[in-house]
N, C-alpha and C positions, 0 to 999 in steps of 0.2 A: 792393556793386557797383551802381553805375547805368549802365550801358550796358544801351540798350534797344534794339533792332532794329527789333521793329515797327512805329514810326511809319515809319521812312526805304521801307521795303518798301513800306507804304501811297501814300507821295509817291510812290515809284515806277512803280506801279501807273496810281496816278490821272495821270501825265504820260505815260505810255504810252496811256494813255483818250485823253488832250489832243490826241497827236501824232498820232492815228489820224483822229480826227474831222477833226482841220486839214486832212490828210492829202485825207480825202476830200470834205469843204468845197470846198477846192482845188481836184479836180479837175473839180467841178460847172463854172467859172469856166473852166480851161484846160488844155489836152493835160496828161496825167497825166507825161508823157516830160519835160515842160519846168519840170516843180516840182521844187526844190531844198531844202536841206536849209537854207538860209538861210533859204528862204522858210517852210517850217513853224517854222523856230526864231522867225522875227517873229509868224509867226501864233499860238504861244500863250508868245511875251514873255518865250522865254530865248535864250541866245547857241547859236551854231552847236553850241561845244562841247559846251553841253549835253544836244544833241540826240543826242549820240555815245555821252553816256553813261546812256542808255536804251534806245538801239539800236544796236546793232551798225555798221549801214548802211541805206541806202535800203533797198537789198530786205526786209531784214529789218520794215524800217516798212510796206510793202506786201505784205507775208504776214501781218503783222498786221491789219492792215485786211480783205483777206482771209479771215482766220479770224470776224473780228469780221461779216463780211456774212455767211460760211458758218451760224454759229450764232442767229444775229438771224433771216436771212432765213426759214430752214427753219423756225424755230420760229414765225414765224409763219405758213409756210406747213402745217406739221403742225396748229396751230391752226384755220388757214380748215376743214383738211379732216375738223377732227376725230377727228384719228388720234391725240391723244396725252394722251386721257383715261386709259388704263392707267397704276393706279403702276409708279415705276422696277421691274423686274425681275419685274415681272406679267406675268399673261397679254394675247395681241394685242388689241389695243384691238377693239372693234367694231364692222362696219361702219357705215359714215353709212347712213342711212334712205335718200338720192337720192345714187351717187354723180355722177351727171351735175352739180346743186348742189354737191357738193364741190369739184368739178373747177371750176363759179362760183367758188364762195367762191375759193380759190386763185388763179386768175385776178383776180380783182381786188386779191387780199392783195397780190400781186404788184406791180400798177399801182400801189397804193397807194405800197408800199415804191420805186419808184424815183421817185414824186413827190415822196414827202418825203425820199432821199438819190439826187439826180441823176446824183453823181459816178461810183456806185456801175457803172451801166454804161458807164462810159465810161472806167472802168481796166478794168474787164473783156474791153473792143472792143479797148483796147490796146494789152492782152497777147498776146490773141488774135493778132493781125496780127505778132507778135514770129517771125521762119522759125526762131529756135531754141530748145529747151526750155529753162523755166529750173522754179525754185521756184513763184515764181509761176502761171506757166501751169500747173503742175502742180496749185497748189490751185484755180484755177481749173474746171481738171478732174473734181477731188473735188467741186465744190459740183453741177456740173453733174449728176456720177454720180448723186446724192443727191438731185436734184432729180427726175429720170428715174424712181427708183427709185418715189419718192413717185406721179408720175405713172399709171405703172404698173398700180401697187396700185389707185388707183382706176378707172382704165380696164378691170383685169379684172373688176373688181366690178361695172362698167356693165354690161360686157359677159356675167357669170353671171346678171344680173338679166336681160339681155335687153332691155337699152333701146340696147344696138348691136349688129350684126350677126354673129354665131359668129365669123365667118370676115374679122371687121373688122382689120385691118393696125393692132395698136396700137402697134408701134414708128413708123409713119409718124403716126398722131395725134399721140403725142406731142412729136415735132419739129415737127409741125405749129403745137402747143398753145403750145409755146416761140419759133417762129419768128414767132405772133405776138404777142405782148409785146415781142417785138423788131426787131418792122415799126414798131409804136407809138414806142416807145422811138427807133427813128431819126427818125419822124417827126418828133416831139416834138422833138429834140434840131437838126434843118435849121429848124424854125419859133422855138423859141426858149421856146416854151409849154409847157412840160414837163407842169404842171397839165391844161392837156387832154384828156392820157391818161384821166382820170377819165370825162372827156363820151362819149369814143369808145371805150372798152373795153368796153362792152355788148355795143353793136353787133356789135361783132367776133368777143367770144364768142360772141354768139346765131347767127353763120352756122357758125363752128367747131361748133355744136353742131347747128345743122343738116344738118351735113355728116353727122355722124353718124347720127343720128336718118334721114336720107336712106337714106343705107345700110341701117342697119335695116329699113326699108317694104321698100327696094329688094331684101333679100334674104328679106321674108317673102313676098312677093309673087309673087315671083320674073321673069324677063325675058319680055317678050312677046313 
């Protein structure tokens, strides 16, 4: 018998990689709603058709991308914060020495990540603005949960250590934490400079963490 499956699965795979990239290449460039399945078929130099038969449809190429930013992204942001030193199915990793630093690190893993893939938030903004649920917005969702969750963790650990205030509102930090990455991210996106983000994400951290740090005096100190 010489029938071999393996290589074909492989080609498979790696044009699925292709059409993901193109995918979001693409949307770096223009509205994520107005690229076509022609257009990623030119972008990695096969025919419509055969865009079809790797992917089901559009959506399907865009929950793939999706999935592809959900596991990229985290893992580098579980990296910034150092949370994912524990082997698979071991015990909880342990905490970072500063989590405020962590909460840095992450922040700029962050900025980094949408310097070097642009498109990335801006199928995300999207989707978002879509009034009906679909697949998409859904894993959209998931990344967000997962982001949040991450967040979280570190903020309580700022907060047991005591470098924020008992009684500090960590569900509104962390919105806060994501809304601005995504102040940047607009910014960047109306100027045209996306690199940017790099010079000015300090900055922004260091008052985000001001804020905190504020609070803290504010509540050891107590109101005059």
């Amino acid at each position: 018998m010489s029938v071999v499956t393996k290589p074909s699965k492989q080609s498979t795979d790696v044009r699925q990689a292709g059409l993901v990239e193109a995918a979001l290449r693409l949307a770096a460039q223009r509205s994520p709603a107005d690229i076509t399945t022609t257009d990623l078929a030119h972008a990695v130099g096969i025919t419509q058709g055969a865009v079809f038969r790797h992917f089901s449809s559009k959506e399907a190429i865009w929950l793939a991308a999706l999935a592809w930013v959900t596991d990229t992204l985290m893992r580098r942001l579980n990296t910034a914060a150092a949370l994912d030193a524990a082997p698979t199915g071991g015990p909880e990793p342990a905490a970072p020495p500063d989590a405020l630093a962590a909460l840095q690190a992450v922040f700029m893993a962050h900025v980094d990540f949408v310097v070097e893939h642009p498109g990335v938030p801006r199928v995300i903004f999207q989707e978002l603005q879509q009034p009906q649920d679909t697949p998409v917005k859904a894993s959209v969702r998931q990344l967000m949960q997962q982001y949040r969750t991450l967040l979280m963790r570190l903020l309580t650990q700022a907060q047991l250590k005591k470098l924020i205030a008992p009684d500090a509102d960590l569900t509104g930090a962390s919105v806060l934490f994501i809304g601005s990455i995504q102040g940047l991210v607009m910014q960047s996106l109306m100027s045209g400079d996306v690199a940017a983000m790099r010079q000015q994400a300090p900055a922004v951290y260091a008052l985000f963490q001001r804020g905190l740090q504020a609070t803290a005096t504010h509540s050891t100190q107590g109101t005059p």
